[in-house]
Structures are given as C-alpha cells and as structure tokens.
C-alpha positions in Angstrom: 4.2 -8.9 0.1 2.3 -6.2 -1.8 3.9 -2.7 -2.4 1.3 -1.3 0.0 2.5 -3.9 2.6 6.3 -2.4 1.8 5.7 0.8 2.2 3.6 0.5 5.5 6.2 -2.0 6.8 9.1 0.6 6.4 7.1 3.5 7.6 6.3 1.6 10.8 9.6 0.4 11.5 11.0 4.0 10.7 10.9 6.3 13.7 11.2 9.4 11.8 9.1 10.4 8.6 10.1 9.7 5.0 10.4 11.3 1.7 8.7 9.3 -1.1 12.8 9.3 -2.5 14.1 8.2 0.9 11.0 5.2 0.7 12.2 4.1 -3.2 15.9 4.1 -2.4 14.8 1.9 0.9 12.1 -0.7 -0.6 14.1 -0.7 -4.4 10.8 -0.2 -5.8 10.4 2.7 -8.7 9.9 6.1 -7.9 6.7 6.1 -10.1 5.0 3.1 -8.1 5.9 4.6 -4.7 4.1 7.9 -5.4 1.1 6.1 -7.2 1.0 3.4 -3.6 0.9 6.4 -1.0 -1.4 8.2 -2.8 -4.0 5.7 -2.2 -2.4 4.7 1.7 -2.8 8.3 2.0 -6.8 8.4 0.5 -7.3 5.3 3.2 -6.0 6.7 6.1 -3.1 4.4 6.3 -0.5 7.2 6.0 0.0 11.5 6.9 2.1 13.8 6.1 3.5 15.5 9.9 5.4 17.9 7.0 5.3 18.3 3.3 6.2 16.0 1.2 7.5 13.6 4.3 4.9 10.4 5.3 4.6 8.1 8.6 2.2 5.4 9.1 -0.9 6.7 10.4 
C-alpha cells in the first residue's frame, strides 16, 4: 500500500477532518512525507481542506 493509499484510506474511514499531525501519529509515517503526500492528493483533487490546516477525502 502506497502512502497516498494510507492517507486516503484513513481520511475515508475518518468521519471528522484531520490535521496533517493527527494523520502521522495515525499511519506512523514521518511528518515530512505526510505533508509532501497531501500536497499532491490535494493538487489532484483527492483531498480539501473544510478548515485550515484540517483535510478529508474529497
């Protein structure tokens, strides 16, 4: 399972949105590769933000 696939999994099965902290702590992956994964999720659409700096699958 890719990180992307991770991240989207979590955010899915999450009813409430997610800091990119709360998704690290969550998947165990590093801070740094979290941010750098949801930055492109968010550039395809795969992710928003309903308020800053919190993210749910789109």
């Amino acid at each position: 399972m890719t990180t992307e696939e991770k991240i989207l999994s979590l955010l899915k099965e999450n009813k409430e949105a997610m800091s990119a902290g709360q998704i690290a702590d969550a998947t165990g992956i590093d801070r740094k590769e979290v941010d750098k994964t949801m930055k492109t999720l968010k550039a395809a659409g795969s992710i928003v933000s309903p308020k800053r700096c919190y993210w749910t699958a789109g």
